[in-house]
LODREN-994073 format. One line per field, with one value per residue (C-alpha): x, y, z; residue in three letters; residue number from 1. Coordinates in nm, 2 decimals. Example, Ala and Ser with C-alpha at 12.3 -4.5 7.8 and 13.67 -1.06 7.14 Angstrom:
2
xx <- 1.23; 1.37 .
yy <- -0.45; -0.11 .
zz <- 0.78; 0.71 .
res <- Ala; Ser .
n <- 1; 2 .
This chain:
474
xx <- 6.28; 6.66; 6.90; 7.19; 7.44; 7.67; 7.98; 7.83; 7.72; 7.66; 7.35; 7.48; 7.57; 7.37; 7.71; 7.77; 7.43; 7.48; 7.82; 7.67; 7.41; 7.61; 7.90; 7.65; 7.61; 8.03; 8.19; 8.11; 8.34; 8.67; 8.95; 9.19; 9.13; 9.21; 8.96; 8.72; 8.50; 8.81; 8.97; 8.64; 8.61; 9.00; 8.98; 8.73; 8.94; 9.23; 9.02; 8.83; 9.24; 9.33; 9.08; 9.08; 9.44; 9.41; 9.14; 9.35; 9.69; 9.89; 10.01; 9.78; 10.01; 10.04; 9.64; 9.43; 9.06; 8.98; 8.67; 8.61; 8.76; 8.87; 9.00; 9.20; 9.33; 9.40; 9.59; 9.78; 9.92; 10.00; 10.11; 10.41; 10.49; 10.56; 10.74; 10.93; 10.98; 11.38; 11.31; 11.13; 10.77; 10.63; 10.33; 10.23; 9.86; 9.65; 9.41; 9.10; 9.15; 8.87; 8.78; 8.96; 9.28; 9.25; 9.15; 9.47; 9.68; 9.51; 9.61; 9.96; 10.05; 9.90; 10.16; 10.44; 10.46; 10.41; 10.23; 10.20; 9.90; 9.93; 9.69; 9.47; 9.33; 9.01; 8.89; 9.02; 9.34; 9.70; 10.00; 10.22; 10.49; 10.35; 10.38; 10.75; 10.81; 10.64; 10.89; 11.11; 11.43; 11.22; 10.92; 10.81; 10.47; 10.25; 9.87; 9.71; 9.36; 9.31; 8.94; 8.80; 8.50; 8.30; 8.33; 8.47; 8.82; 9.09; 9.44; 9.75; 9.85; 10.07; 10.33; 10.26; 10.36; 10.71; 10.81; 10.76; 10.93; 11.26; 11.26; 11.27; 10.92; 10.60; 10.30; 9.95; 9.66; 9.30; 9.08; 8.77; 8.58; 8.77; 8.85; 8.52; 8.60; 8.96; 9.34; 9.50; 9.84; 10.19; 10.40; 10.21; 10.30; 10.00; 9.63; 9.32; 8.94; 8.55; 8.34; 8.04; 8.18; 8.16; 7.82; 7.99; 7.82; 7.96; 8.18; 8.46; 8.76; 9.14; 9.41; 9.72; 10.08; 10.36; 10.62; 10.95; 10.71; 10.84; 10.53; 10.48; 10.11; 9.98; 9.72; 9.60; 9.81; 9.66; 9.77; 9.50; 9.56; 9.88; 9.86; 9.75; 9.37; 9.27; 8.95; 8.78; 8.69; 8.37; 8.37; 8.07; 8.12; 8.45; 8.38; 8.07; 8.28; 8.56; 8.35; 8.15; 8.51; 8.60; 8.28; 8.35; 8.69; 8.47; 8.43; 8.10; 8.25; 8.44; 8.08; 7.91; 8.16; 8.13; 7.74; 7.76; 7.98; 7.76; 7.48; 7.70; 7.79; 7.45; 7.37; 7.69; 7.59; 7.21; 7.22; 7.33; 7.08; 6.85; 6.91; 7.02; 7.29; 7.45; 7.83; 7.93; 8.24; 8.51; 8.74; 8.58; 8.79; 9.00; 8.69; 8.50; 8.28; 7.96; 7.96; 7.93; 7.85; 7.69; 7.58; 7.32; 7.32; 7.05; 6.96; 6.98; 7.16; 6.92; 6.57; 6.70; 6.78; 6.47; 6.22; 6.48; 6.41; 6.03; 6.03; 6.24; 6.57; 6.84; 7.11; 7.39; 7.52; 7.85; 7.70; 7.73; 7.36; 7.30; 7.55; 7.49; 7.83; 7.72; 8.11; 8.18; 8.30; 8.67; 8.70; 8.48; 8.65; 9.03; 8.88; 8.73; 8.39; 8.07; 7.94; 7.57; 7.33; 7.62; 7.46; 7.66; 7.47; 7.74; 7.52; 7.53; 7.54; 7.22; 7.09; 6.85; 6.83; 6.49; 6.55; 6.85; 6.61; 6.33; 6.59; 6.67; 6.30; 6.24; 6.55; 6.45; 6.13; 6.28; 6.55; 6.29; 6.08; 6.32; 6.50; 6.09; 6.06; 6.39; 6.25; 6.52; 6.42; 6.42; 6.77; 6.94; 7.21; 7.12; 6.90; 6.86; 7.04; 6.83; 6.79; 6.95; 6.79; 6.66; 6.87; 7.17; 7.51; 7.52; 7.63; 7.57; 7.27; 7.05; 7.19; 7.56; 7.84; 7.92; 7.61; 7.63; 7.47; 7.36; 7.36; 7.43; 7.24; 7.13; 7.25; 7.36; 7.26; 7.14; 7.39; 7.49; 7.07; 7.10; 7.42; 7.29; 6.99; 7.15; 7.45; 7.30; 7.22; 7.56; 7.71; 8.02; 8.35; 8.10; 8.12; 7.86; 7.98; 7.84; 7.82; 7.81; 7.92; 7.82; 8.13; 8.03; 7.98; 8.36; 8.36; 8.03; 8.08; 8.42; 8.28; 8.00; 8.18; 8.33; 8.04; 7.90; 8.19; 8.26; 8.55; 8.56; 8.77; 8.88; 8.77; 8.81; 8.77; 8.41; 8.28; 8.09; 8.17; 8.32; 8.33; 8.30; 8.37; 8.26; 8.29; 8.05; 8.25; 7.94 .
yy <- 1.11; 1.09; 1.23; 1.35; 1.48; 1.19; 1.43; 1.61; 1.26; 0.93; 0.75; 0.49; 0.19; -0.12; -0.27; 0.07; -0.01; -0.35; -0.28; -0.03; -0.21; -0.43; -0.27; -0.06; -0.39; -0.44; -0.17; 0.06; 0.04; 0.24; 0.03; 0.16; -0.06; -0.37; -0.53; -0.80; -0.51; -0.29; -0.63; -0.66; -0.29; -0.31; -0.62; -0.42; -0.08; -0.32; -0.45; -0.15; 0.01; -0.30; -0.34; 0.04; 0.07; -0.24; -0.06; 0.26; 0.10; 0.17; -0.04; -0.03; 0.21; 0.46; 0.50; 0.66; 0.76; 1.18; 1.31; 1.40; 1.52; 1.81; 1.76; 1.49; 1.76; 2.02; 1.79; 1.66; 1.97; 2.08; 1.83; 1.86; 2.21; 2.16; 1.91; 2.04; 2.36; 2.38; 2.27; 2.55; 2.73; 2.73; 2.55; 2.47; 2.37; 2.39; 2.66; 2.40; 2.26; 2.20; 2.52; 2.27; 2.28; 2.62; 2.73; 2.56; 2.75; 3.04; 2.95; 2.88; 3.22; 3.38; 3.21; 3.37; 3.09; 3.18; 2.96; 2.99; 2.81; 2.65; 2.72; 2.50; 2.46; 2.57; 2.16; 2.22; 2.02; 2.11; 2.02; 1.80; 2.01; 2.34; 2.18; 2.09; 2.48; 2.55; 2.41; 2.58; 2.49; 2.61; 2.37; 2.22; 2.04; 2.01; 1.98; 1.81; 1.65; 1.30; 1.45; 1.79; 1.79; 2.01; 1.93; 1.59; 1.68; 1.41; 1.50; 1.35; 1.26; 0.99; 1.20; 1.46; 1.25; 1.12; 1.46; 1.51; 1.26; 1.36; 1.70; 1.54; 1.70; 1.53; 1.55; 1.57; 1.41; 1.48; 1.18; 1.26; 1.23; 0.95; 0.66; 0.53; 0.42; 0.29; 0.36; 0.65; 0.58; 0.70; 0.76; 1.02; 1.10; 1.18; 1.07; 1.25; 1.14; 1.16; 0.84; 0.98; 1.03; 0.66; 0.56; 0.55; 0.75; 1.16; 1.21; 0.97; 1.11; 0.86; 1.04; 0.85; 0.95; 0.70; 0.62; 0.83; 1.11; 1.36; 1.46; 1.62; 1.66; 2.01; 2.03; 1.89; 1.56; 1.26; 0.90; 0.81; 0.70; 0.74; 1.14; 1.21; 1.23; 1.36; 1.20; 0.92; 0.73; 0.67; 0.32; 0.22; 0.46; 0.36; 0.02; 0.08; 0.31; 0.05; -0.21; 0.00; 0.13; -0.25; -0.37; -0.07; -0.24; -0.61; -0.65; -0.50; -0.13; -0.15; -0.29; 0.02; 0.29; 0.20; 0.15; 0.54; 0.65; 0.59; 0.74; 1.05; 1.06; 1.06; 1.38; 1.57; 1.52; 1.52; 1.86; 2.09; 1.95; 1.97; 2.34; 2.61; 2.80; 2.57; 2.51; 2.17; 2.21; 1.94; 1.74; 1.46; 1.24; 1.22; 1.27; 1.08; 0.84; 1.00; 1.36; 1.64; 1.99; 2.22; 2.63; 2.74; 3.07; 3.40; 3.13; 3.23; 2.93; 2.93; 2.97; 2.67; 2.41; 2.50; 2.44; 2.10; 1.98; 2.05; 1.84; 1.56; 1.58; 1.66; 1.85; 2.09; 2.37; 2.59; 2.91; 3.23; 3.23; 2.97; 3.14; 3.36; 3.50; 3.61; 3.49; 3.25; 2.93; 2.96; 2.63; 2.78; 3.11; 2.93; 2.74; 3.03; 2.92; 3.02; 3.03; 3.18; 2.91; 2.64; 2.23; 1.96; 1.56; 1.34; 0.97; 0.81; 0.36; 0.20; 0.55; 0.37; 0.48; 0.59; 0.80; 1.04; 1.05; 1.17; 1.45; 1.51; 1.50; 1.82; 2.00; 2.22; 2.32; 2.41; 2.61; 2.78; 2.91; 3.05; 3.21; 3.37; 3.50; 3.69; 3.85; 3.66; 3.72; 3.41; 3.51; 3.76; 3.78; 3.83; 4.10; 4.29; 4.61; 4.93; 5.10; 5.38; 5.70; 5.89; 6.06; 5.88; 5.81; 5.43; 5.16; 5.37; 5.28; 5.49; 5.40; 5.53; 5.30; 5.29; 5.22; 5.17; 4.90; 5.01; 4.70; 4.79; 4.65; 4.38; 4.01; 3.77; 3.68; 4.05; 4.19; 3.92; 3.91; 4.29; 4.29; 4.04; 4.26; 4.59; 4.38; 4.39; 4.77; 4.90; 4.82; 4.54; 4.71; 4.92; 4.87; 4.79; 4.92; 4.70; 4.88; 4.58; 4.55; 4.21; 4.00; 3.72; 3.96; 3.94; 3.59; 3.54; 3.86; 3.75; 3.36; 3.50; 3.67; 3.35; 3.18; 3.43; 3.55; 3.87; 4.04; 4.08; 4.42; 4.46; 4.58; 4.90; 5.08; 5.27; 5.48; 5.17; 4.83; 4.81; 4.89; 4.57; 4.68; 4.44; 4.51; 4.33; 4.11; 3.96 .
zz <- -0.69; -0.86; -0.68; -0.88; -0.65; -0.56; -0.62; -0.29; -0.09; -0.20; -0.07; 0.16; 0.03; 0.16; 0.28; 0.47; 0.65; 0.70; 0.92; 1.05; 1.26; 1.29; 1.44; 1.69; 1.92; 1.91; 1.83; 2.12; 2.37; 2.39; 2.22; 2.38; 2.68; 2.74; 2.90; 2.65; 2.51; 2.46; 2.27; 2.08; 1.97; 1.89; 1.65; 1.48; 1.43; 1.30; 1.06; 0.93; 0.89; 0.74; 0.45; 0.41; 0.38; 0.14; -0.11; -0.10; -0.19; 0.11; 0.41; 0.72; 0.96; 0.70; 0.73; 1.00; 1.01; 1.07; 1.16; 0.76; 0.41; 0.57; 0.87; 0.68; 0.44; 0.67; 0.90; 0.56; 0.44; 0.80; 0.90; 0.58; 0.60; 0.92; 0.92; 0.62; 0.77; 0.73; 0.35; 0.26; 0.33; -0.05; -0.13; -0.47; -0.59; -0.91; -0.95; -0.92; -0.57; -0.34; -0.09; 0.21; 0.01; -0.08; 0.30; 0.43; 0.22; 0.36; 0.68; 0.56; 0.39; 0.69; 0.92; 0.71; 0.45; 0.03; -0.22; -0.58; -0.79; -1.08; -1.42; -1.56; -1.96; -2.02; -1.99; -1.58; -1.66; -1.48; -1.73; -1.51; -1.68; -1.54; -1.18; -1.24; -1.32; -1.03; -0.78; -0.64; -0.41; -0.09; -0.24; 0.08; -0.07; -0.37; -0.33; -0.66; -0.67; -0.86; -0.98; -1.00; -0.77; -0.96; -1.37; -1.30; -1.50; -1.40; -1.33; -1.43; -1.07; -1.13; -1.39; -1.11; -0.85; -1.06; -1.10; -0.75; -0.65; -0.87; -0.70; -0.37; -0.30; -0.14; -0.29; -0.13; -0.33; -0.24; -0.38; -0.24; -0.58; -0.71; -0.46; -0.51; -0.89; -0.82; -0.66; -0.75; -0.90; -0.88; -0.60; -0.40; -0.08; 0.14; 0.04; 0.19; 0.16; 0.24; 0.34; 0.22; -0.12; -0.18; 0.04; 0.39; 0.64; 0.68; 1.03; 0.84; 0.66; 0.54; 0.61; 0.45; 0.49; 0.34; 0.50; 0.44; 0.46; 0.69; 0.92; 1.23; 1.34; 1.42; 1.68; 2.02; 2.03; 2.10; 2.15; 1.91; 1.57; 1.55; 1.66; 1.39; 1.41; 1.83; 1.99; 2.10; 1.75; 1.60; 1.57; 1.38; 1.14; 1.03; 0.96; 0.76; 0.61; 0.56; 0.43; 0.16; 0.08; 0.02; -0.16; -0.41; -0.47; -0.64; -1.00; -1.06; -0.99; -1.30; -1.48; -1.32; -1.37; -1.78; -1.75; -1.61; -1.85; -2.11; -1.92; -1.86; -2.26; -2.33; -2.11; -2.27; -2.65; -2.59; -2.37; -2.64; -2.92; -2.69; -2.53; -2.69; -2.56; -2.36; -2.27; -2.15; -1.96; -1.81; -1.96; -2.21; -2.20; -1.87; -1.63; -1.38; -1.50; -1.32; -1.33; -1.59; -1.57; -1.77; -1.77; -1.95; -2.07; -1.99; -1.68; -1.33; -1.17; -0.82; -1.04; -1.23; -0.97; -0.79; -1.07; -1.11; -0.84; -0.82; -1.11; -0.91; -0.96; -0.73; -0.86; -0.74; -0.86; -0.87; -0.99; -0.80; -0.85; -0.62; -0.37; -0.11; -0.13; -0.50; -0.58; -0.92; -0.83; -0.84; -1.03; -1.31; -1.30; -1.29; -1.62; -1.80; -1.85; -1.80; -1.43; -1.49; -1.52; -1.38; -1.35; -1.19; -1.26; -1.08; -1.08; -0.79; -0.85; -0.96; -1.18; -1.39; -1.75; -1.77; -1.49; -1.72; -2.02; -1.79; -1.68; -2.09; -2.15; -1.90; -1.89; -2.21; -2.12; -1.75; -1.91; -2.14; -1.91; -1.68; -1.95; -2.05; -1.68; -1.73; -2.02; -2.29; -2.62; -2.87; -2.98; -2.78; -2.97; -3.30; -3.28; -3.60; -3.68; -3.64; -3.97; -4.11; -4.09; -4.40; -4.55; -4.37; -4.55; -4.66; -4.40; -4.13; -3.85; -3.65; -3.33; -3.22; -3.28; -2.91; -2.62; -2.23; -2.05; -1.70; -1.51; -1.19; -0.89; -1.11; -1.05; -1.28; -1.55; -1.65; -1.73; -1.95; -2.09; -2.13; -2.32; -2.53; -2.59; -2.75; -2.94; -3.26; -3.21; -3.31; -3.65; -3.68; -3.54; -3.27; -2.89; -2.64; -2.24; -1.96; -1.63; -1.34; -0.98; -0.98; -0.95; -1.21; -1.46; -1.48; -1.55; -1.77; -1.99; -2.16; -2.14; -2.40; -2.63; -2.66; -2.70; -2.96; -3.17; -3.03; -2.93; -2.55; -2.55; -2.16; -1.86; -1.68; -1.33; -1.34; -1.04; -0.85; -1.02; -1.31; -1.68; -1.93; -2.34; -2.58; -2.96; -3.22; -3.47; -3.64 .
res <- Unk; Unk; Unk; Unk; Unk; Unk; Unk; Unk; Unk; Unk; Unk; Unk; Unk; Unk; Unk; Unk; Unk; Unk; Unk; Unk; Unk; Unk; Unk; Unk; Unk; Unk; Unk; Unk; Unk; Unk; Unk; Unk; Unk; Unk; Unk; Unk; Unk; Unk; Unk; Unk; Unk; Unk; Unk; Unk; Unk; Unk; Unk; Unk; Unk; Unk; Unk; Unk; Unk; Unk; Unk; Unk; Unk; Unk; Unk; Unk; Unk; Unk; Unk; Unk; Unk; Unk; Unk; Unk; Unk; Unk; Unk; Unk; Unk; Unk; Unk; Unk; Unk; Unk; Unk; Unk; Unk; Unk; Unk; Unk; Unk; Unk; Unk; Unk; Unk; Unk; Unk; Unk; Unk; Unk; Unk; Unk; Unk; Unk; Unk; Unk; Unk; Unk; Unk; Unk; Unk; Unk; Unk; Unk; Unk; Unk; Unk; Unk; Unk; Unk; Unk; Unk; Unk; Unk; Unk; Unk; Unk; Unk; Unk; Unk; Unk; Unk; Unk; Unk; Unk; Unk; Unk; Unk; Unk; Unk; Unk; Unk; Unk; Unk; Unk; Unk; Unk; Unk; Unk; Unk; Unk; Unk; Unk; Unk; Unk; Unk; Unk; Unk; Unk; Unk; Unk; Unk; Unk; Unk; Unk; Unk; Unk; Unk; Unk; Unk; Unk; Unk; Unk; Unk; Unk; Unk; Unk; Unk; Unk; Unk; Unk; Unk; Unk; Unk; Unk; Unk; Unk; Unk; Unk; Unk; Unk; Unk; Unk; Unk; Unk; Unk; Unk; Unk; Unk; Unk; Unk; Unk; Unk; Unk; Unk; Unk; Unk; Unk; Unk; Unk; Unk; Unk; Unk; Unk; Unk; Unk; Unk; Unk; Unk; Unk; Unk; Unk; Unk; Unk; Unk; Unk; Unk; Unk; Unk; Unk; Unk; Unk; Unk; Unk; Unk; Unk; Unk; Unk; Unk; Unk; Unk; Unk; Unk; Unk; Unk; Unk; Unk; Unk; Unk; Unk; Unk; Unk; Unk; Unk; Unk; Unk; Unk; Unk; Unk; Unk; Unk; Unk; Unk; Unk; Unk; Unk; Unk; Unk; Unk; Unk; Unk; Unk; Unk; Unk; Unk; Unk; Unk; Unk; Unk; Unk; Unk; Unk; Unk; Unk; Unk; Unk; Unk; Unk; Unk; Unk; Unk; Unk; Unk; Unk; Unk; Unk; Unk; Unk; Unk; Unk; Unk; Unk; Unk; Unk; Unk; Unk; Unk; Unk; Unk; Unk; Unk; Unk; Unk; Unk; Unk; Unk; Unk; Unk; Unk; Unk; Unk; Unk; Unk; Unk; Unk; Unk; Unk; Unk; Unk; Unk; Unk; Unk; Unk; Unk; Unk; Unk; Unk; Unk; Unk; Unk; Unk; Unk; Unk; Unk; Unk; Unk; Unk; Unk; Unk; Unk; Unk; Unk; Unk; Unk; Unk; Unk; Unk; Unk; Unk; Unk; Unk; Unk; Unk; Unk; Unk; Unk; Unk; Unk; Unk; Unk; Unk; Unk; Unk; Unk; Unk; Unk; Unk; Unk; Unk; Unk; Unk; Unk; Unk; Unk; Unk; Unk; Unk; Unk; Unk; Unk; Unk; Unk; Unk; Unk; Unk; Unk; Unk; Unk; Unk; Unk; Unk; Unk; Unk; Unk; Unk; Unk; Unk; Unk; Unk; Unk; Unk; Unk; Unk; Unk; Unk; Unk; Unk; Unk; Unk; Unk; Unk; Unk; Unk; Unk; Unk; Unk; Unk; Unk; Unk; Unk; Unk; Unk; Unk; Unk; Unk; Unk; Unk; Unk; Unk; Unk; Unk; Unk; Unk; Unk; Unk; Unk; Unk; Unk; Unk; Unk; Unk; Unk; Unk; Unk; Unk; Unk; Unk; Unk; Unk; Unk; Unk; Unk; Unk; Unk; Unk; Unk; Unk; Unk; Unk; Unk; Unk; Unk; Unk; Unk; Unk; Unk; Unk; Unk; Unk; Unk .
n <- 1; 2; 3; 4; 5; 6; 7; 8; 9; 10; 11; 12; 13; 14; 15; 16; 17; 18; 19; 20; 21; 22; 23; 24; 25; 26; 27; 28; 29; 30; 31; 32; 33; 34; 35; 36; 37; 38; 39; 40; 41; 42; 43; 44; 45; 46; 47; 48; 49; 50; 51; 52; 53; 54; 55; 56; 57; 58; 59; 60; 61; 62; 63; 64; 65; 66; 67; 68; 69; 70; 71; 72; 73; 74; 75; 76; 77; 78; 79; 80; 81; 82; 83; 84; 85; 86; 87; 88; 89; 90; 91; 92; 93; 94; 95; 96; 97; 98; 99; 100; 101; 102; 103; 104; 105; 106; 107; 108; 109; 110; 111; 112; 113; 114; 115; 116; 117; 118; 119; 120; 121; 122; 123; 124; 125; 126; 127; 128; 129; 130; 131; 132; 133; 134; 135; 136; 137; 138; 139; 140; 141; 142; 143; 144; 145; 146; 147; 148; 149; 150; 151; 152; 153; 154; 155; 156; 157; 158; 159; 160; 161; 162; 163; 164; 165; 166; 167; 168; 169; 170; 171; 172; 173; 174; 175; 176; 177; 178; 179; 180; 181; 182; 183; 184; 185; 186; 187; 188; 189; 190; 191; 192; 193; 194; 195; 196; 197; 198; 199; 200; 201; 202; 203; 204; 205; 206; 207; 208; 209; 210; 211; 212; 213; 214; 215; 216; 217; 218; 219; 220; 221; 222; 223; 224; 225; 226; 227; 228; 229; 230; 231; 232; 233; 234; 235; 236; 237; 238; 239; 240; 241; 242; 243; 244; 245; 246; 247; 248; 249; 250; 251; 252; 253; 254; 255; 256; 257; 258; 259; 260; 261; 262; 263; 264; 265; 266; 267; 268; 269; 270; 271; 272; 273; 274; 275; 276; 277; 278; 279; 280; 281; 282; 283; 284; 285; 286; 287; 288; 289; 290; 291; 292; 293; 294; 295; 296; 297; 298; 299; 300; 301; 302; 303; 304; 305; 306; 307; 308; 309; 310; 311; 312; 313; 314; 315; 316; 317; 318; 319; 320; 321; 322; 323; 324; 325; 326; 327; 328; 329; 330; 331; 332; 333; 334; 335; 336; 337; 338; 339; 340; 341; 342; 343; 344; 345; 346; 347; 348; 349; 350; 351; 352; 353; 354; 355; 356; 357; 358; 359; 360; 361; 362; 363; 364; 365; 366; 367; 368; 369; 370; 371; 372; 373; 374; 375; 376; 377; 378; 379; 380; 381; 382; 383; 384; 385; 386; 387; 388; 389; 390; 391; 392; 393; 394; 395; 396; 397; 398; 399; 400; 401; 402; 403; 404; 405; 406; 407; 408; 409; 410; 411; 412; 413; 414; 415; 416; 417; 418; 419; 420; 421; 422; 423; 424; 425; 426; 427; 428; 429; 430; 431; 432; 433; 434; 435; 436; 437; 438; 439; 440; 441; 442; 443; 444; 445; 446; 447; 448; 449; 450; 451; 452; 453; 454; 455; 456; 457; 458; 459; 460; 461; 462; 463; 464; 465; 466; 467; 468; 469; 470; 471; 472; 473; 474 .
């Protein structure tokens, strides 16, 4: 069965498993202690920090291991701010962080600090210039990522980082989704990541601070790891998370990451010849080499990763179809795109290439038939105009040149479907109202005039939800 959500958690890598076992006989006792088992368990952690610190770029006592991603990111931009308290309170990010950036912000402007977010183009990119105009003389830390975890869009971290750096200003990089393929460049400051985004096991995170890095570690202290990380550490884990983090660093990656590329070219041309309707989103040229995302339009996200993976694939998702919270992914939304009908393939090593043209092979009869159970006509869009009653002055239709949608109560992607529906029943210049309280309706209506040609007019307060006016150009 393929599994195609690496960008979630790679399968563990057979050097992870290897340590592993390994490391269970070993690496048990506390090393702390300093009697022969504590020695033993000791000489391991050293050597787990050291080839760690070695794959990452940075010197060994800059590094120490968290309990995961995110407790590795909250402790990194807490640690900053407060730190850097007499600096200023301001935090700067993009618009396309992951949620654990975006949640310690949260917790920051609810302490009494600001932030400000940065845009990004409609590809997910952040201009490094945008960044710089973002700083401000009470700057006290800027959060960029080195990959986008959900469309795979790379960011210019290391002209980030120099500008950063000229404003006297630390920057914090979250490289979850690309340490596996390489080091990030540029002077960063502080360097956060996920073992089992590169086939370590979960329960490991890499918390890296430089040195001249002013840091002062929030939390229950701990003589542990430097302070930085409290709690007794999970020894085996962080050497098989070290030593896949080290084999990933050999010759072959490079090989791989190419060989996947290719893969991943072939799903972005082949997907739209192959669907209709289809928006591939990301950046094509400055993304990862594994991952690209996709929405399909008139497709409820959920119904389509189910009938996916019933087929065999594994996918994810970052539709607010698949969400319980019915909220658009906020990387989506920041970028403008499309949400409804949103597929993330991220490749984990080894995907053999039968197994993408198997997923090419089904994908358009999946999408079909989903799009058939929600009552999609062949083309939506392009409906033909009623004609003009008998009788009727030339050029005019029988149906008014303004209609309201009533989609309320209705999920995505109705309201988009039943837009769609009526468009072509109101002559060129008329307007179509779409009645939703659905909050992706906000994102996926203006997304499909786009798509379609059509002028997406605004959007306006209605008694429950809101008012979307759309006005047919072709």
């Amino acid at each position: 069965m393929p599994y195609f959500d690496a960008a979630s958690a790679a399968p563990l890598h057979p050097v992870a498993r290897e340590a592993l076992l390994a490391s269970l006989d070993e690496g048990w006792a506390d090393p702390a202690r300093l009697y022969r088992e504590g020695r033993r368990a000791r000489l391991l952690l050293d050597a787990a920090r050291e080839a760690a610190a070695e794959a990452v770029g940075c010197r060994p006592d800059e590094l120490v291991f968290t309990p995961s991603g995110t407790h590795a990111v909250h402790s990194g931009v807490s640690g900053v701010l407060a730190a850097r308290r007499r600096a200023g309170r301001r935090l700067v990010h993009s618009a396309v962080e992951h949620s654990s950036v975006l949640h310690a912000a949260e917790v920051h402007e609810a302490a009494g600090g600001t932030r400000a977010e940065v845009a990004v183009n409609g590809a997910g990119r952040v201009a490094a210039g945008d960044v710089a105009a973002a700083l401000t003389g009470d700057t006290a830390l800027v959060a960029v990522q080195s990959a986008n975890h959900e469309v795979g869009t790379e960011q210019p971290v290391e002209e980030v980082a120099g500008l950063c750096q000229e404003a006297g200003v630390p920057l914090l990089v979250d490289a979850a989704q690309s340490l596996p393929w390489g080091r990030v460049p540029g002077a960063w400051s502080v360097l956060a990541a996920s073992a089992h985004k590169w086939g370590g096991p979960p329960g490991v995170g890499l918390l890296v601070v430089r040195k001249g890095t002013r840091f002062a570690p929030q939390g229950p202290a701990d003589e542990r790891e430097s302070g930085r990380s409290a709690g007794f550490e999970n020894l085996p884990a962080i050497v098989a998370a070290a030593a896949s983090l080290r084999a990933l660093r050999g010759p072959e990656t490079s090989a791989e990451a190419a060989r996947l590329r290719t893969l991943v070219d072939r799903i972005r041309t082949r997907v739209p010849e192959l669907v209709p309707d289809v928006e591939v989103v990301g950046d094509p040229v400055h993304r990862l080499p594994h991952l690209v995302t996709f929405s399909c339009l008139y497709v409820d996200g959920e119904t389509l990763l189910g009938e996916l993976d019933r087929a065999g694939f594994s996918v994810s998702s970052g539709s607010s179809c698949t969400s319980s919270t019915l909220i658009p992914s906020h990387v989506l939304r920041a970028m403008g795109v499309l949400s409804e009908g949103n597929v993330r393939v991220s490749l984990p090593y080894g995907t053999a290439e039968a197994e993408v043209e198997r997923f090419l092979e089904v994908l358009p009869g999946l999408v079909r038939s989903v799009r058939e159970r929600l009552g999609v006509p062949a083309a939506p869009a392009e409906a033909p105009e009623a004609a003009a009653p008998q009788g009727a002055p030339a050029g005019t239709a029988a149906e008014p040149a303004d209609l309201v949608v009533d989609a309320l109560g209705r999920r995505c992607p109705i309201p988009v479907i039943e837009l769609a529906k009526v468009i072509g029943r109101v002559p060129v210049g008329g307007t179509v109202t779409v009645l939703s309280d659905d909050e992706a309706a906000r994102q996926d209506i203006p997304a499909w005039c786009t798509m379609r040609e059509q002028e997406y007019v605004g959007e306006r307060a209605a008694e429950r939800g809101a008012a979307y006016v759309v006005r047919r150009r072709v």
